[in-house]
C-alpha positions, 0 to 999 in steps of 0.5 A: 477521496482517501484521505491521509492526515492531511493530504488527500488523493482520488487514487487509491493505487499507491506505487512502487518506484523500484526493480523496473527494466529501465527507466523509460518502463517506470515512466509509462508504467507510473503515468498509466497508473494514475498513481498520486503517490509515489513510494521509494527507499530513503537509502536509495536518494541521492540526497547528499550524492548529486553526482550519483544516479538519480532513479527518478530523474525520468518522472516529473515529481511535481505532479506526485506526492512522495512517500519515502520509506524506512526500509532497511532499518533494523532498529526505530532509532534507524527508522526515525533516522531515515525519516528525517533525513527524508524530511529535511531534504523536503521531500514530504512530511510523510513516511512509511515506517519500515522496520525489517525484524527478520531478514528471511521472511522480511516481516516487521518488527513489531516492538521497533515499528511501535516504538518508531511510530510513536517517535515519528507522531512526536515529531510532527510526520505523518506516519504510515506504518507497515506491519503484519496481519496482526489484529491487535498490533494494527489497534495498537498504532492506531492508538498510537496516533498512526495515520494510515495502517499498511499491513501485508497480504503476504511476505514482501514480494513474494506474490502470494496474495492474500494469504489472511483474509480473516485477519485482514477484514478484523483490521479493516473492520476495527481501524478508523485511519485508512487500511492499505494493504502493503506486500505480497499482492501478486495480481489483478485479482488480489488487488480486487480481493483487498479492496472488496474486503474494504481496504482504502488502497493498496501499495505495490512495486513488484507485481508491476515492475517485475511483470512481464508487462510492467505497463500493462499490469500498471493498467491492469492494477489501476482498474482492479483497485477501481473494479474492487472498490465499487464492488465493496460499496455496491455491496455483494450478494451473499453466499449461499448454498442452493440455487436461486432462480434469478427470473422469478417464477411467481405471478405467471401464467403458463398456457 
């Protein structure tokens, strides 16, 4: 199970609602998913617009937990803000706190990330901050109470994948609240690579809905997160750099 504050969930896929082709593409692509979490930008809720489009009318949200997202804050008062207008519309108590500190590379802001996590703590949320790969920064908002660390593989929707892997694993390897890995992941074998590192999830948007395939690739990342993680609890051979007979050659008798 991952488990996140207090909630829990079997799928460790946590996807994107945003940029599919139309609605009915979004509906098949999240039920093939078998996603239990649905993630969305506050700013783009119709919360106090009924009249205006509503981008999730064609799924039914009482089957998904709902993350809403901070993204277009440029500031923690920003963040917090969006967070509690989220909450107030009864949404979910959780939040992934997003804070955009460079709009060409879109990477977080690490000192308003900081400061929004420890706010939002204090107000009772349960917390997911989206960061870099920076080691110390993701020690930092764990400290801080966080209760899920989302770095990136790479820059949003940029489909690089895994870019820092070293790093990655260092954030994995020290983090006791789950690593999610969030941005940058372009396909199924990055998908696998993350959670072969050890990650608990991975959250995406634009390598499915931006696919050729959006259905597809929505299966297709589904199995490579479940493909991913079996494979890190199995527990991979190592490397090395001769060869091994894989049939052994001792105790038989050659006529």
């Amino acid at each position: 199970m991952l488990t996140i504050g207090k909630h829990q969930f079997q799928s460790r896929l946590l996807l994107g609602t945003g940029k599919y082709p139309n609605f009915d593409v979004q509906k098949q692509a999240v039920e093939v998913s078998e996603t239990e979490i649905l993630t969305f930008t506050v700013r783009r809720m119709n919360i106090f617009e009924p009249s205006q489009p509503n981008f999730l009318e064609k799924l039914d949200l009482e089957k998904y937990s709902l993350l809403p997202n901070t993204a277009g804050a440029k500031t923690a008062q920003e963040a917090v803000r969006h967070a509690k207008l989220a909450k107030a519309s009864g949404l979910c108590d959780m939040i992934k706190v997003e804070v955009i500190g460079c709009d060409k590379t879109l990477l977080p802001d690490p000192v308003e990330t900081l400061k929004a996590t420890e706010e939002l703590i204090k107000e009772g949320f349960t917390v997911l901050p989206y960061t870099s790969d920076d080691v110390v920064l993701a020690r930092r908002l764990e400290e801080l109470g966080a209760h899920a660390i989302m770095p990136g593989a790479s820059p949003i929707g940029s489909g690089q994948g895994i870019i820092n892997p070293l790093n990655l694993s260092f954030i994995i390897e020290q983090t006791s609240v789950p690593v999610i890995v969030d941005a940058g992941i372009g396909s199924p074998a990055d998908a696998a690579q993350a959670m072969e590192l050890g990650a608990d999830g991975v959250l995406l948007n634009t390598a499915v809905s931006a696919a050729k395939d959006p259905v597809k690739m929505a299966q297709a990342m589904k199995l490579a997160i479940e493909a991913g993680r079996l494979g890190y609890e199995a527990g991979r051979i190592p490397k090395k750099r001769s060869a091994t007979a894989s049939s052994p050659m001792e105790g038989l008798s050659i006529g």
